[in-house]
C-alpha positions as CSV (number, residue, x, y, z in Angstrom):
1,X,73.4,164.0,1.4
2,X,73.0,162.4,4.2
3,X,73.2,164.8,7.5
4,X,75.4,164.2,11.3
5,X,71.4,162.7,12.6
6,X,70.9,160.3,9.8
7,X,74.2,158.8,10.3
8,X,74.2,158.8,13.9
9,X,71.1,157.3,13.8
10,X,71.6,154.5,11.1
11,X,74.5,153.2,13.3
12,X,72.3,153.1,16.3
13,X,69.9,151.0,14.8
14,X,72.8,149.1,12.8
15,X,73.9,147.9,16.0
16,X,70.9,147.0,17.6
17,X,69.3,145.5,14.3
18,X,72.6,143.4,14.6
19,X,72.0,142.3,18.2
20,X,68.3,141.6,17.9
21,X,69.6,139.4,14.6
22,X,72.2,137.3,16.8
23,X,70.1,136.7,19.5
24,X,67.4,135.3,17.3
25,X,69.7,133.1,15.3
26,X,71.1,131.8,18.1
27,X,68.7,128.8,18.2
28,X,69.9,127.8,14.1
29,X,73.3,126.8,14.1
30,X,75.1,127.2,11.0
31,X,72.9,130.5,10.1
32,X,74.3,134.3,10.4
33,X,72.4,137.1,9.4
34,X,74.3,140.7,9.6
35,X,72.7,144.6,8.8
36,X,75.4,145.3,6.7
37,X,74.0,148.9,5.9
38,X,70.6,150.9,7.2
39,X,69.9,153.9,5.6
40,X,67.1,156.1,7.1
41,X,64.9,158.3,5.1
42,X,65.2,162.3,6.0
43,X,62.4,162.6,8.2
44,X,63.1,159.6,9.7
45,X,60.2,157.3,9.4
46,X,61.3,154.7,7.1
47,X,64.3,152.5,8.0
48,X,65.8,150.4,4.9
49,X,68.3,147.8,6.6
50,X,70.4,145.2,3.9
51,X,70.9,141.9,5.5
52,X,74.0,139.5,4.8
53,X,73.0,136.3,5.2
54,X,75.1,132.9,5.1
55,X,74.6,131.0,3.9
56,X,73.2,132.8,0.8
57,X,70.8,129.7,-0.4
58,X,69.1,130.3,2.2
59,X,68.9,134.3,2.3
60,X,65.2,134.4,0.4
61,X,63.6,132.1,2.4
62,X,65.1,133.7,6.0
63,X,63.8,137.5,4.4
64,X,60.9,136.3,4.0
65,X,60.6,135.4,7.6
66,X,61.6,138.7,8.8
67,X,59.5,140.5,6.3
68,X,56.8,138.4,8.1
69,X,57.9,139.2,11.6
70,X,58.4,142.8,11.1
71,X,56.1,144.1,13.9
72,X,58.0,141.7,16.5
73,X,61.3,143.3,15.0
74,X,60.4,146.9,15.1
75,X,59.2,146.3,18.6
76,X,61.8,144.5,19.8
77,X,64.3,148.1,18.5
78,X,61.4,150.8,20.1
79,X,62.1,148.6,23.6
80,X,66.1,149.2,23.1
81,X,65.9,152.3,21.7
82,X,62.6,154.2,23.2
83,X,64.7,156.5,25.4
84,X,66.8,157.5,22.4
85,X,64.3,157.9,19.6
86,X,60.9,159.7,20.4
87,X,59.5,157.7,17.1
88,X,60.7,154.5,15.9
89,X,61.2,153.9,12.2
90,X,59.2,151.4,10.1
91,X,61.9,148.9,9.0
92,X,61.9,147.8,5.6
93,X,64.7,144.8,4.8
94,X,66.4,144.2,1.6
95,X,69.0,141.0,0.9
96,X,72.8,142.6,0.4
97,X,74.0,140.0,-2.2
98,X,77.4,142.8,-2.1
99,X,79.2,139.6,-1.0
100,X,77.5,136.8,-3.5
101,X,78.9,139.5,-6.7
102,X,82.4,139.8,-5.0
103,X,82.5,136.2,-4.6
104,X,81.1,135.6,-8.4
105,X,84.2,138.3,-9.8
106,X,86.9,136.4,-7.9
107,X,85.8,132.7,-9.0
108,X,85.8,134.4,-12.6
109,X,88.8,135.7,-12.3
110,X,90.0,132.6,-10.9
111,X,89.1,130.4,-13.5
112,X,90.1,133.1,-15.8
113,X,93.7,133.2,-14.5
114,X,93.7,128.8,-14.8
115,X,93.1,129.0,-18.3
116,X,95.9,131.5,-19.0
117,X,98.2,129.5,-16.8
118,X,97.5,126.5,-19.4
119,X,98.3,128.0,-22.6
C-alpha cells in the first residue's frame, strides 16, 4: 500500500522524468520515450521508472543507453527537484512492453475474427 508521499512523489518525478526524456530525444526524430509509471520504494531511496518507447525495436538498445547514463539522469532530476526533495532517489529503468502485449492481443484477435468471417 502505497501512502499520500509515495504517490505524490512518483508523479513528481513522473513528470520530470518525462521532460528530461523529451528534451533529450529531441535531437532523434522519429524516437519517443515516455515514464509511463515510477513507483518509489517506502523509504524513498530507490526510484523504479517503466519507459514506453516507440518504436519498440528499438526499446533495448535506447535502455541500455539510459541504464548507461544514469548518473547524468539522476542529476539532471536532483537540479529540478532539489528544493522539493531533501534526497534524490537512485533511478532504476525498466522497458514497459504494456503496449507491445496490447497490441499482440488485438492483432490476434484480429486475425482471429478474419478467419471466422471466412467460414
Amino acid at each position: 500500500m502505497e501512502t499520500t508521499r509515495q504517490q505524490k512523489i512518483n508523479r513528481l518525478i513522473q513528470k520530470e522524468l518525462g521532460e528530461v526524456f523529451l528534451l533529450q530525444t529531441k535531437g532523434m526524430p522519429g524516437i519517443l520515450v515516455s515514464v509511463s509509471a515510477v513507483r518509489i520504494s517506502p523509504d524513498l531511496s530507490v526510484a523504479k521508472a517503466y519507459l514506453s518507447i516507440f518504436p519498440s525495436n528499438k526499446g533495448a538498445e535506447l535502455l541500455e543507453n539510459i541504464k548507461a547514463n544514469v548518473k547524468a539522469i539522476r542529476f539532471d532530476i536532483g537540479q529540478r527537484l532539489g528544493k522539493q526533495l531533501r534526497i534524490i532517489p537512485e533511478l532504476v529503468f525498466y522497458l514497459d512492453d504494456s503496449l507491445d502485449y496490447l497490441e499482440n492481443i488485438d492483432r490476434l484477435l484480429n486475425t482471429d475474427n478474419k478467419q471466422e468471417d471466412k467460414e
